[in-house]
N, C-alpha and C positions, 0 to 999 in steps of 0.2 A: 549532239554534244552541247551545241550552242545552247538549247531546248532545257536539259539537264542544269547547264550552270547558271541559267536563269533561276530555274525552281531552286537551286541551292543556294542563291543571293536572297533570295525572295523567303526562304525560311530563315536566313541570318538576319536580315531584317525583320520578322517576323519575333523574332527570338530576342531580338536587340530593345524592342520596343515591349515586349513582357516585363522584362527585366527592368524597365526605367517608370514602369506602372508603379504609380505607390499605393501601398496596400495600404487598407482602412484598418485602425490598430484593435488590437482582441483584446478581450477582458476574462480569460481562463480560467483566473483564480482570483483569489481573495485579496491577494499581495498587488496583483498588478489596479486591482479596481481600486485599492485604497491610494496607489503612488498614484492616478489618475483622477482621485477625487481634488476639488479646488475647495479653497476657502473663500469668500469673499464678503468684504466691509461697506460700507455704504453711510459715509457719516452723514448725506443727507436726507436719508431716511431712516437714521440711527439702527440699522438692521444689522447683523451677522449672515449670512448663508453660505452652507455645506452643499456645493453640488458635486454626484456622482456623471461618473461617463456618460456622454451619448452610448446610444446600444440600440443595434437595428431591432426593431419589431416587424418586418417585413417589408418587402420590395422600398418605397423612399419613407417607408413611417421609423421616427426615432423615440427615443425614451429615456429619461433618467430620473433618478431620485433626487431630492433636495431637501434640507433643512432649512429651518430659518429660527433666530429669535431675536425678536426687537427688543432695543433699551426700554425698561420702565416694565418690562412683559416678564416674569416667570418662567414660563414655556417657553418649549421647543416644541416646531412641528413639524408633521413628514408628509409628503406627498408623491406622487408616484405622478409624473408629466410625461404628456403624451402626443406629438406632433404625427397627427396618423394622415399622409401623402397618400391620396388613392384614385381609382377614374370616376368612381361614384358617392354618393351622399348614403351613409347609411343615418344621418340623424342622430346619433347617438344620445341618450337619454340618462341611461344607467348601466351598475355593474352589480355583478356578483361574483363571489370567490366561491372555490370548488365545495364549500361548506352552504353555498346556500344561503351568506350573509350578503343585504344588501348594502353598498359600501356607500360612504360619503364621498358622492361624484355632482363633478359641477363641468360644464361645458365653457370655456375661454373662448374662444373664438372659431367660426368657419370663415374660410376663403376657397375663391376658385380661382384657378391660374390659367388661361388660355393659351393654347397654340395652335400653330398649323394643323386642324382637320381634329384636333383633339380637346379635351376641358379636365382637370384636373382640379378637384378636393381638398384641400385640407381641416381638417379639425383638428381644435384642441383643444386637451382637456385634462382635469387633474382629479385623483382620486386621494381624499387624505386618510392617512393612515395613525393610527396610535400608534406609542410606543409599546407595548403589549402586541400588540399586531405583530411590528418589525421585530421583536425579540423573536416569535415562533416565525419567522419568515425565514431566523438567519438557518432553520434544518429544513425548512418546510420548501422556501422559495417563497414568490408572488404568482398567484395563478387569478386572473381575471378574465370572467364574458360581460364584454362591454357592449349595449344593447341599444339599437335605436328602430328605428321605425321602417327604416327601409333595410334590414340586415343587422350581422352581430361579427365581431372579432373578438378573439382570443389574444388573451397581453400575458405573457408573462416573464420570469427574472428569475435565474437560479441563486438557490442559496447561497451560493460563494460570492455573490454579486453583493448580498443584503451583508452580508459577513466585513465582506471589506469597506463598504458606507458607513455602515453603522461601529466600524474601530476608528475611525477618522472622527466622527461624533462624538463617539465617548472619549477621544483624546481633547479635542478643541474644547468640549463642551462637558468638563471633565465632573465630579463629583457624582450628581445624581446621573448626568446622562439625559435627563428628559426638563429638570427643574434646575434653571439657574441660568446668567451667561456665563462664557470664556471669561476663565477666571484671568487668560492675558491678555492687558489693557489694552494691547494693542496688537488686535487680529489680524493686521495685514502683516507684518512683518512676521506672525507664527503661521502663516497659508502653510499649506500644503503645497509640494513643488508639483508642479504635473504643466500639462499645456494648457495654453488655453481655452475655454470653450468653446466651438470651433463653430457651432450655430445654437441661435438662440430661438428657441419656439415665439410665433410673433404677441401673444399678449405680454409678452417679458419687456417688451419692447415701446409699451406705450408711454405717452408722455402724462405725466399728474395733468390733471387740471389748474391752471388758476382759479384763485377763489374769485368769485363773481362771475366767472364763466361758464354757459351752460355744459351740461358734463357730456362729454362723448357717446355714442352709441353702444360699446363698448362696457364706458362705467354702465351704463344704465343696466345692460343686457344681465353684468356680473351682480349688479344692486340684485337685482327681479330675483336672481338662482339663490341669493345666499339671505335677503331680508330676512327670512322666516327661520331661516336655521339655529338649532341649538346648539352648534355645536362652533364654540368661539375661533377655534382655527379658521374658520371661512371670515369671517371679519379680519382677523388678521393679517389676512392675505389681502383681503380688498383694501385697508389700508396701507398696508406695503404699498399696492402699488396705485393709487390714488388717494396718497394722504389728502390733499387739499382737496379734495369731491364734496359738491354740495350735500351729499349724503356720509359723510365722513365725521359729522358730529355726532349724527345718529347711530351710526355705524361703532363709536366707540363708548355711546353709551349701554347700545347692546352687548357691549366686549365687555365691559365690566357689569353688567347686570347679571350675565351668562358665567362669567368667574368667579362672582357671591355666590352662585346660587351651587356652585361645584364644590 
């Protein structure tokens, strides 16, 4: 008997400590992804941005969507961010959607995390998207094979997800949707209520440069992926987050070389 009310202690404690687990919050529908998308202001790097929910892509890899557009900028842009936790390097390089289009992908940053008897990965990486894109995503979904050299994984985001990002967009970011900013002066006080961002993938994280200082590894690594690109979202982005980079003149004369010629 004594034997018995052991084991029946021992599953009420078992049962006590279920119960005080906090589950990681779900994003089902449309309604709940959009009360979870944030707004956020940034008057010193005169930017606006629309983030949707963290959303697992498997065992510790996260994902979400994001907007941005800067003062003085026209556009709005989307990208699909990607913090992929894994025990191996697959290098990632590129992607493709289930069509066979290769996408405009750029690599942010690897790290490796050490522990006891083990070594842990992470990349990160962002794939940008058009607004034509995100319109046929909101029945379609996001389905991407991200590719590198040592291996490939599968990313993808159900329609309800693109559905409820992209009404938070076209509310904030009202008119066209893709051309214009918030037409209210003042974005922070019209945010989105939801929580806060509860982790931030690490190139979100870096600090600008001073000018006169040489530029991080980092800026350089992001300089190399996007110099050649024609496609003015990736300057935009490396501006965002290296305004003052030694390469950040140049950088913005490619931005408006690339916006004539569109």
């Amino acid at each position: 008997m004594a034997y018995i009310g052991m084991v029946v202690v021992a599953l009420l404690a078992i049962t006590v400590l279920v119960g005080c687990v906090k589950r990681a919050p779900t994003f089902d529908t449309a309604l709940t992804v959009q009360n979870a998308t944030i707004m956020e202001n940034d008057p010193y790097k005169k930017t606006n941005w629309i983030k949707g929910p963290l959303v697992n892509c498997g065992g510790q890899c996260e994902m979400f969507l994001r907007s941005w557009v800067s003062d003085g900028s026209a556009s709005v842009f989307y990208q699909l961010y990607v913090n992929d936790d894994d025990f191996e390097w697959r290098f990632f390089d590129s992607a493709y959607d289930m069509n066979g289009t290769k996408m405009d992908f750029i690599i942010l940053d690897r790290q490796t995390r050490m522990g006891y008897g083990y070594a842990r990965t992470i990349e990160t990486f962002a794939i940008f998207l058009e607004k034509k894109y995100m319109n046929r995503a909101k029945t379609e979904g996001l389905n991407f094979k991200v590719s590198g050299k040592r291996g490939t994984k599968v990313f993808t985001l159900p329609p309800h997800y693109v559905q409820g990002f992209m009404s938070v967009v076209a509310q904030r970011f009202p008119s066209r949707g893709v051309i214009g900013k918030p037409q209210n002066s003042n974005p922070v006080s019209a945010s989105v209520s939801a929580p806060p961002l509860v982790k931030q993938p690490s190139a979100m994280g870096q600090q600008p440069t001073a000018i006169g200082q040489q530029p991080s590894p980092t800026e350089m690594h992001y300089w190399e992926q996007v110099k050649d690109s024609r496609n003015p979202a990736q300057f935009d982005a490396y501006l965002v987050m290296f305004p003052n980079s030694q390469m950040a003149p140049l950088a913005r004369r490619r931005l408006d070389e690339l916006r004539v010629s569109q």
